[in-house]
Each structure stands twice: as structure tokens, then as C-alpha cells.
C-alpha positions in Angstrom: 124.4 103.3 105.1 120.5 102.5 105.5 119.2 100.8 108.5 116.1 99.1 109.3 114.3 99.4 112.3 113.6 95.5 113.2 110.9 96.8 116.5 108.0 97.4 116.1 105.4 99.6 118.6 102.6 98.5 121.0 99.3 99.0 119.2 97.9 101.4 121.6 100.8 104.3 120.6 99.7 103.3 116.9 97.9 106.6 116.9 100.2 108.3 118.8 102.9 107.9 116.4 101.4 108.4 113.7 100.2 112.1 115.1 103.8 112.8 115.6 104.6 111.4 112.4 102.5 113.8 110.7 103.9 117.0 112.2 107.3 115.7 111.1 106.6 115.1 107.0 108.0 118.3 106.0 110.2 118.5 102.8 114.4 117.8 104.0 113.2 116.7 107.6 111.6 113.3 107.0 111.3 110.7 109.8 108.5 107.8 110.1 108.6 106.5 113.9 107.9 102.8 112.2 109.2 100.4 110.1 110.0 101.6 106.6 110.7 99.4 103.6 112.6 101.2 101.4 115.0 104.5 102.2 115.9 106.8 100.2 119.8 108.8 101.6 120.5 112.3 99.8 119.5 110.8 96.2 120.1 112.8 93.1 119.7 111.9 89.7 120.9 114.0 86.9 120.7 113.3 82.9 123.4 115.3 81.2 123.0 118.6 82.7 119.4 118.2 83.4 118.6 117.5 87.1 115.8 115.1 87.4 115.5 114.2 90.8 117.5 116.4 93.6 118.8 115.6 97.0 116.2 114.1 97.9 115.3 112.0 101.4 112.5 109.3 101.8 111.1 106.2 103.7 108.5 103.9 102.5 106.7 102.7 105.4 105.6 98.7 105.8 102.3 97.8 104.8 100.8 101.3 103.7 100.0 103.0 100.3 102.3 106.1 99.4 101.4 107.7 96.5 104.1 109.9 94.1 102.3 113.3 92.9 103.4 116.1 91.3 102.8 118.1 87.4 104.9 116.5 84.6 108.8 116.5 84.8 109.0 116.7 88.7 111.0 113.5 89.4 108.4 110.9 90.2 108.7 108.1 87.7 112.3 108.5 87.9 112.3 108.4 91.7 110.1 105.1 91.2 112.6 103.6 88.9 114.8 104.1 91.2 113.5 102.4 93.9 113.3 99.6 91.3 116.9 100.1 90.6 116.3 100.6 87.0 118.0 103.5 86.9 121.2 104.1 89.5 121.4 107.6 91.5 124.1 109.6 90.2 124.4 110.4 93.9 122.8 108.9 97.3 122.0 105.8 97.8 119.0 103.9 97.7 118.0 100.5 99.9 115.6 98.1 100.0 114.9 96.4 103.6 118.1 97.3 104.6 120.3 96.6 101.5 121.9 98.9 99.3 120.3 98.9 95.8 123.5 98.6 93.4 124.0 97.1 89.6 124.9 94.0 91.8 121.7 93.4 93.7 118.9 94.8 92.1 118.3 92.1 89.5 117.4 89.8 92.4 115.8 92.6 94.2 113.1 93.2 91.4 112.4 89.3 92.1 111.0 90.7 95.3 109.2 94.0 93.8 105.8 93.7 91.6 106.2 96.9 88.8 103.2 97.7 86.8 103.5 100.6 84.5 100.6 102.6 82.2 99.0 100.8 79.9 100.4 97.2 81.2 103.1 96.7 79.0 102.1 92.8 78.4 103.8 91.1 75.8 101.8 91.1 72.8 102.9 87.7 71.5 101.9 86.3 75.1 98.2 85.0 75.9 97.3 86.8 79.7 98.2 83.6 81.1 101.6 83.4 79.7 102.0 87.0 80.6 101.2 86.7 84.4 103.5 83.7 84.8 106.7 84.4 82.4 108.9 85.0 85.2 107.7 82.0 87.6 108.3 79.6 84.5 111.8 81.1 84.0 112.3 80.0 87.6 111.5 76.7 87.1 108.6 77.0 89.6 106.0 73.8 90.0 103.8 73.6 87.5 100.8 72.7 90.2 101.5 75.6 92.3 101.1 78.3 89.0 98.2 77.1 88.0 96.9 78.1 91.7 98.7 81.0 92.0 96.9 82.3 88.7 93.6 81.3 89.5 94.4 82.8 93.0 95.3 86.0 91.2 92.2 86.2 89.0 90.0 86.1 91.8 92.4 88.9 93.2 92.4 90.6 90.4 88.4 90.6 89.4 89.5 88.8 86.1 87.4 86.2 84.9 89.2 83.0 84.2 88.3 82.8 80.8 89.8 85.9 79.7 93.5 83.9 80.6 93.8 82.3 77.2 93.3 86.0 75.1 96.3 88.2 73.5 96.4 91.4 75.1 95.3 93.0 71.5 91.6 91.1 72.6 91.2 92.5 75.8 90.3 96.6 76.8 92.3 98.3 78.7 90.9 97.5 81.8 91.5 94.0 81.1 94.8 94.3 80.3 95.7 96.0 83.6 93.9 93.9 85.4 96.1 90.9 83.8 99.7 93.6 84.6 98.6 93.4 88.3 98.2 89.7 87.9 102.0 89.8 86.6 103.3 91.7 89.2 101.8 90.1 92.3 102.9 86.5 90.5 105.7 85.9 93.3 103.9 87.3 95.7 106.5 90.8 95.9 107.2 92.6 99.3 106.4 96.0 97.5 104.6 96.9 94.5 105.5 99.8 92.3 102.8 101.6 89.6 103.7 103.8 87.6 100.2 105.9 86.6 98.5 102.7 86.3 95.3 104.2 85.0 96.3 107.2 83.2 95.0 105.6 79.7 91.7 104.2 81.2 88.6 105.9 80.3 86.4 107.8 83.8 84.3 104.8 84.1 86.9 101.9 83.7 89.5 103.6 85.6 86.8 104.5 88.9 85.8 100.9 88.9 89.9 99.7 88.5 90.4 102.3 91.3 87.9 100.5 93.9 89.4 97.0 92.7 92.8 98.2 93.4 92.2 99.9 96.6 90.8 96.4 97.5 93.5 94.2 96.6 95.9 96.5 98.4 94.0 96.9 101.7 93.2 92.5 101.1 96.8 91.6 100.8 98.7 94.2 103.0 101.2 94.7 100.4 103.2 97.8 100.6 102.5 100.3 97.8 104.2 103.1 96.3 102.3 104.3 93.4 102.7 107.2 90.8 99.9 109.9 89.7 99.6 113.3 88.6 95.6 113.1 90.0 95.3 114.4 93.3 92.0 112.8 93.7 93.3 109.5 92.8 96.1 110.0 95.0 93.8 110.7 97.9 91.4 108.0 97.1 94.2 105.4 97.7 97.2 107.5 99.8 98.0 106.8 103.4 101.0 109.1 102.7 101.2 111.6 99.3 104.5 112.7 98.5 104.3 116.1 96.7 107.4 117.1 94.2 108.3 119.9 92.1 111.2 120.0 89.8 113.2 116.9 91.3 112.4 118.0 95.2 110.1 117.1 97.4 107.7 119.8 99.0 105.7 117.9 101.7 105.2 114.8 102.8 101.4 114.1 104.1 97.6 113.5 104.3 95.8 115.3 101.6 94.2 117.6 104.4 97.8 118.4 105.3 98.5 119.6 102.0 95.0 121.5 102.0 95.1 122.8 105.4 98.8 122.9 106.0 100.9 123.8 102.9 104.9 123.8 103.1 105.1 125.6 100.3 103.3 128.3 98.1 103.1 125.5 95.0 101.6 123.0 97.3 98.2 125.4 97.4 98.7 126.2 93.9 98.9 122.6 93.2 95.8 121.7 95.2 93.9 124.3 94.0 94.5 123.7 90.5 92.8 119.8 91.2 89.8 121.0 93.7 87.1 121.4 91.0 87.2 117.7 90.7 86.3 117.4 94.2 83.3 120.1 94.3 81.3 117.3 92.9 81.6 115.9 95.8 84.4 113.0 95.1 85.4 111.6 98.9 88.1 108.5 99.9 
């Protein structure tokens, strides 16, 4: 069963903890010494024969960005779906704050996660507006308090108001994931989930989406647990990157832990395969 560790630790062992935290992220010996929001117990996920995700052990601490890296194929969007509970484990067991992700609970779960995937996946036949509040209308929330929500959102967001009445087909893809973040952070979610967010974007768009993000994380103290295969992006935004390789999990870590401290032969293959993009001097 998962458990949730309800104390929480004096401010001044802050650092302390986190030190020892560090030293601990190794692949099959995870522990954070602080609250985490969602735990992953020996979870495997197979299709057919084909092992997507294997035996694999995780906590997604409160309140900080984790990012999901790793090439194409490793197990990273599947292990975000499920945390979403999109897809089920075929083994292991995954919980949110405590309870145990199942066909049962995760519909109302995902009430309480924000998901935004690449390219936005608005409905085309939807203005922005009806987009970002589709799921608060289905629950018969007060008309006054969407309208502030939304407005509270664009300012969030860095969307200008007028934009709201457009069909995704008249906005750039900035725009549009701009309006998907809107969407997801419409009942104010306990975690949000993105899955390569910015993939599609063009350098420019996607630096400036990057900083606006980044913001709207650190603003609202949301959780995060987002998926890239950019290890420049992931740094940019990570307190915690999470480095797989065919369905397992390597090491757990800063990105100096992954440069200075490798677990693994691929993780210095991995990093060194990305580190031209930061000898033009690229820094978080």
C-alpha cells in the first residue's frame, strides 16, 4: 500500500535534507525525506510482449518540478499516463496523495490533475474560452466565478483576453498552448502533468513559452511532473530529472548529478550527446 507522510520538516534542515536526498536518487533505491504527492510501488507496464515501463519505483515530491527524460521509447509518456491513470500498470501500483489509482478512482482523480499534452489538443469546434472551461461547465460550476477564473488564467497564462473568443485553427501554436495550460489549471489541479509541451514550438516561441511556464510554476506552487527528451529544457525547469532507458529508470537527480555523477554508462552518453546545446552558453 502507499503512504503519505502527513509531517513536514523545520525549515532550517530544509537543506539538510535535501543534501541527503541527493546522495540517495540512485536508480532501485529511491527515498525523498519530504512529502511526496504521488508514488509509484514496483510498476510495470507491458503491451503484448513488449515491456514499456519495468519495475519501476518513484515519488513525486510536493510543490517542486520533476521533469521525465530519456531518448524515444524509454517509458516516459507511458509512466505519465500512468500517473494520470490513463493507462493501468499491468503490475505495481500507483497512488495519488495516498490513494490507490484504480479504474474506480481515477476518473475523479483526473478532476484533481491538470494534463496538457504536445500541441494542446484543444477542440477544434471550441472557441479558447470554451476550451479552457468545458469541464467546469460540465460541473455545473457558477457562471460568475468562470468568468474570473478565466480572466485569472489569462493573466496567468500571458494570454491576452481578446484571443478567448478565436478557434484554435486562428491562433499559433504558442497561442494554443498557452490556452491548454489555461485548460488544465481551470480547477485549480494539485498536480500538473505535460507531456513534451513544446516539442512542436518553433526556438523562439518555445524559449519565450519556457520562461512563461517556469513562471506560472514557481507563481502558483503547483507540483509538476513534466515530459521532455531536451536535457536543456529539462534543466531549465527541473528541481528533480528523472533519467530512463528502455522502461527503467537510471538516476534520479540535479543535472550536475547526472554530469558530475553518472549511475550509469548511458547517463554520460546521454548527457553528452545534448552538451553542444549548452556550449553556447544556455544556463537555468
Amino acid at each position: 500500500m502507499c503512504a503519505v507522510t502527513e509531517r513536514s520538516h523545520p525549515t532550517f534542515l530544509r537543506d539538510r535534507y535535501n543534501e541527503a536526498s541527493r546522495r540517495l536518487r540512485v536508480a532501485g533505491s529511491v527515498h525523498y525525506p519530504r512529502h511526496s504527492v504521488i508514488s509509484l510501488k514496483k510498476v510495470a507496464k507491458s503491451f503484448g510482449d513488449a515491456a514499456a515501463v519495468e519495475d519501476l519505483d518513484l515519488e513525486i515530491a510536493a510543490q517542486e518540478t520533476t521533469v521525465l527524460i530519456g531518448p524515444s521509447g524509454c517509458g516516459k509518456s507511458t509512466l505519465l499516463r500512468m500517473m494520470l491513470g490513463l493507462l493501468p500498470p499491468t503490475s505495481g501500483q500507483v497512488c495519488f496523495q495516498g490513494e490507490p489509482v484504480t479504474p474506480l478512482t481515477s476518473a475523479s482523480l483526473r478532476q484533481r490533475l491538470g494534463y496538457v499534452i504536445q500541441g494542446g489538443g484543444l477542440f477544434p469546434h471550441l472557441t479558447a474560452e470554451g476550451n479552457v472551461t468545458l469541464l467546469a461547465r460540465h460541473l455545473g460550476r457558477d457562471a460568475d466565478w468562470i468568468q474570473a477564473r478565466v480572466v485569472e488564467l489569462a493573466n496567468t497564462a500571458r494570454l491576452d483576453e481578446a484571443l478567448l473568443q478565436r478557434y484554435p485553427l486562428e491562433m499559433s501554436g504558442g497561442q494554443q498552448q498557452r490556452v491548454a495550460l489555461m485548460r488544465a489549471l481551470m480547477l485549480d489541479p494539485d498536480v500538473l502533468l505535460l507531456d513534451e509541451p513544446l516539442g512542436a514550438l518553433d526556438p523562439i516561441v518555445r524559449a519565450e513559452l519556457q520562461e512563461d511556464l517556469r513562471h506560472a510554476f514557481r507563481s502558483l506552487g503547483k507540483t509538476v511532473v513534466l515530459v521532455t527528451h531536451d536535457l536543456m529544457e529539462a534543466r531549465y525547469f527541473a528541481d528533480s530529472i528523472v533519467l530512463m532507458q528502455a522502461g527503467r529508470m537510471l538516476q534520479i537527480g540535479t543535472y550536475e548529478d547526472l554530469v558530475e555523477r553518472p549511475a550509469a554508462p548511458f547517463v554520460t552518453r546521454f548527457v553528452s550527446a545534448q552538451r553542444p546545446a549548452f556550449a553556447s552558453g544556455a544556463s537555468a
